[in-house]
Each structure stands twice: as structure tokens, then as C-alpha cells.
C-alpha positions in Angstrom: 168.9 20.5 75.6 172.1 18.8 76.9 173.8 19.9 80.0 177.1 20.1 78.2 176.0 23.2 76.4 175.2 24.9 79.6 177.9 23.8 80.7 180.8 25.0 78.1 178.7 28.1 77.5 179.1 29.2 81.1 183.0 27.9 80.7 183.1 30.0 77.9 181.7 32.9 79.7 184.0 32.4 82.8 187.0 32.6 80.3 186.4 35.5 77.8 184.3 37.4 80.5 185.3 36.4 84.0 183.8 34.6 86.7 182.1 38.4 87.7 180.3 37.8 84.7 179.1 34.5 84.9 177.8 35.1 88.2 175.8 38.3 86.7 174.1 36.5 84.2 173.4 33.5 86.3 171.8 36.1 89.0 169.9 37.8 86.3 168.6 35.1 84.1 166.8 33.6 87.4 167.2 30.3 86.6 164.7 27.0 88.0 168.6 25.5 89.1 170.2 28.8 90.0 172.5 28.3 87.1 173.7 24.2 88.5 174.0 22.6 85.2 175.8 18.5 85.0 176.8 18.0 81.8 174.8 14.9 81.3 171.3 16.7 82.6 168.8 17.6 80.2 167.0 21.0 80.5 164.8 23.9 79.1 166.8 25.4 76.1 164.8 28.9 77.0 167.3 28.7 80.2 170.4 28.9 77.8 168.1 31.5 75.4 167.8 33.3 79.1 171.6 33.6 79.8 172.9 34.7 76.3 170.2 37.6 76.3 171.6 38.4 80.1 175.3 38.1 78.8 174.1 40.7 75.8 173.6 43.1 78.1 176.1 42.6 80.4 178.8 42.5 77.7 177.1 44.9 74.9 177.8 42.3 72.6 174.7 41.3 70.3 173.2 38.0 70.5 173.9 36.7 66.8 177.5 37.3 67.6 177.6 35.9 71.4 175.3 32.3 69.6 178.4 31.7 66.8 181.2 32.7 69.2 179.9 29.6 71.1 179.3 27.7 68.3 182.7 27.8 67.4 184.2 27.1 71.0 181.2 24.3 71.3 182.9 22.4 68.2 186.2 21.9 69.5 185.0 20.7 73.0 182.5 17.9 71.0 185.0 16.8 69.5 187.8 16.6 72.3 185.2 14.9 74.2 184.2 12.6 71.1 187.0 12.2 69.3 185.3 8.4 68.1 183.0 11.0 65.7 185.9 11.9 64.3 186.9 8.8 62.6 186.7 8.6 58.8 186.5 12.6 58.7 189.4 14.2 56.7 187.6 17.8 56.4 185.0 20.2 57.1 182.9 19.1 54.1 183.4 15.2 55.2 181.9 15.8 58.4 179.2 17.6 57.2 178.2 15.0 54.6 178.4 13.0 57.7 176.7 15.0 60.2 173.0 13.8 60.1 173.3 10.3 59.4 176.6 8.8 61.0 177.9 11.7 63.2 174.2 12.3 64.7 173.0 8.4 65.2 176.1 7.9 67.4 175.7 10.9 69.4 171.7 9.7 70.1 173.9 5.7 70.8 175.3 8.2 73.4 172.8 10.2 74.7 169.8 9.0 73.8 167.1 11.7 75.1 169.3 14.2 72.9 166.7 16.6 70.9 169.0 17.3 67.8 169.0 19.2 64.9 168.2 18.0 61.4 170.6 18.6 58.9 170.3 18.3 54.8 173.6 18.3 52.6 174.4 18.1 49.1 177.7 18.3 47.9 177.4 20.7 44.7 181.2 20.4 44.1 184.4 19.8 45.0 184.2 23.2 46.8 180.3 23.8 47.3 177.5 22.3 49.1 174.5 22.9 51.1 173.8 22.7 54.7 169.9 23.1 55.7 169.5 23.3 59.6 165.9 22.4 60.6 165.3 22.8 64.2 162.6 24.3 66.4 164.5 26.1 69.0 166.2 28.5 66.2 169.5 28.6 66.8 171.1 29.0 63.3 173.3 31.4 64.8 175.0 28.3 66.7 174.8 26.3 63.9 176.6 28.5 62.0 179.5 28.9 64.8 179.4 25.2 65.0 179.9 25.1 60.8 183.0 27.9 61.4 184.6 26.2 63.9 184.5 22.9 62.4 186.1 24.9 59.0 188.7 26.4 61.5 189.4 23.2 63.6 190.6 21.4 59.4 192.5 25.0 58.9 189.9 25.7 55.6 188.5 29.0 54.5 185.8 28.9 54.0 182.6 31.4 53.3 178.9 30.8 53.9 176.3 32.3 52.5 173.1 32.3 54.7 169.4 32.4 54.0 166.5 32.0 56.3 163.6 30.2 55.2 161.8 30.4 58.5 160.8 34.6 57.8 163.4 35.5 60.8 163.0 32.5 63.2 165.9 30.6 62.5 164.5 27.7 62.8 164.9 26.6 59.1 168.1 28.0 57.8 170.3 27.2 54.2 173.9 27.8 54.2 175.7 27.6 51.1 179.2 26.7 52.3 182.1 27.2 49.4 185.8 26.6 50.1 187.7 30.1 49.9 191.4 31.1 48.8 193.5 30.6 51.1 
């Protein structure tokens, strides 16, 4: 996994929990690096698996919740850092029609060791489609932050639906996104 998410999770941690915090869960987790991520490293995603459970229990907030918190903060730091993926996309469901085969080749032009996700979407409607997230490590729960805060970062309500076909793993996941009332 890319050092940018250890990174910007950590940031995250530092700003919505403190730097006490951070500290904790780096202590905790006892990490290979001692919790010294660059943003272009690659390393074990079980290290970032490690620090969310530690930030659970420091925090008392459950895991599910901490993953698409991230999610959503992850989205808007890709894209300020990326803003070239950007180009062409007028709105959340753009971007995800766009996700696996434009928006994902340029991030492996980029950083080519990247182990990404696979995404599958059909567009139902003007105001439906269907994301499938395939991915061994199992984070749905940061796909799905990553799916909110892309519908957040356009302003569009949205509502998702979400089924596991992976019996509780997360690993493959359907989310049936529809556009909501404003």
C-alpha cells in the first residue's frame, strides 16, 4: 500500500484527534518503521489495518466508521494532489464510470508498484449505477468513504446501498449508488 495513505491517515489522526493520539496509536500498533511513513514508500497494508484498530480503542470509535471517515478525507487529498485525474470529470458518477479504466491507468503511469483496487460500473440511469469493489485487503469501508467524499467534493446526495458478496470480508463489495433529493 502507498505511503500517502499512511501518511494522510496519521494527518488525519493528528487533526481530529491530536498529536497525543497519533503518538498512542503509533506506540501501540508497534510498527516495523515506528510509525516513519514517505508518501511515496510502499508498505504492509496490515500496518495501517494495525493503527485503525489501535485508534478504535483509543478513540471508542468503531472501525467501519474510523475506514469511511478516512475515505472521505483521503478523496479530497488525491485529488488536490492529482488534480490532472480530474480532467473530463463533471460529477461523482463521471468519475466513477472513469475510475478503473482512465482514472486508475494514470495513477499506476504514476506510481507504478501501486496494488489497486478493481472497480466494475454500470450506469443503470441517469441517477443509478453500480460500483463493485474487488480487492483482497477488504477495505470496502474505505471504499465507500472514498465513494462519499467524492459525492460530497461535486455537492450531490447521494445514497448507497451496500451488499457484501465476500460473506463479511469486504473484499468483494456492490454498492448501488442513486442520486438523492437534494
Amino acid at each position: 500500500m502507498k505511503g500517502l495513505v499512511f501518511t494522510e491517515f496519521l494527518e488525519l489522526v493528528e487533526e481530529r484527534f491530536g498529536v497525543e493520539v497519533a503518538d498512542q496509536i503509533i506506540t501501540t500498533s508497534r510498527l516495523p518503521n515506528d510509525g516513519a511513513y514517505t508518501a511515496i514508500g510502499t508498505y504492509d497494508h496490515g500496518e495501517l489495518v494495525r493503527l485503525v484498530l489501535a485508534l478504535s480503542r483509543a478513540s471508542g470509535t468503531d472501525v467501519p466508521t474510523l475506514v469511511a471517515t478516512f475515505g472521505e478525507h483521503l478523496f479530497e487529498r488525491l485529488i488536490a494532489s492529482h488534480p490532472a485525474l480530474m480532467e473530463e470529470v463533471r460529477d461523482a458518477f463521471s468519475l466513477f464510470e472513469r475510475l478503473h479504466g482512465v482514472i486508475h491507468a494514470e495513477v499506476l503511469k504514476l506510481y507504478p508498484a501501486a496494488e489497486l483496487p478493481e472497480f466494475e460500473c454500470t450506469r443503470l440511469t441517469d441517477d443509478r449505477l453500480v460500483l463493485e469493489y474487488h480487492s483482497p485487503r477488504g477495505f470496502a469501508d474505505l471504499a465507500e468513504g472514498l465513494i462519499r467524499g467524492c459525492a460530497a467534493h461535486f455537492g450531490e446526495p447521494i445514497a448507497v446501498e451496500r451488499e457484501d458478496l465476500s460473506d463479511g470480508r469486504g473484499t468483494n463489495v456492490r454498492f448501488a449508488i442513486r442520486r438523492a433529493a437534494a
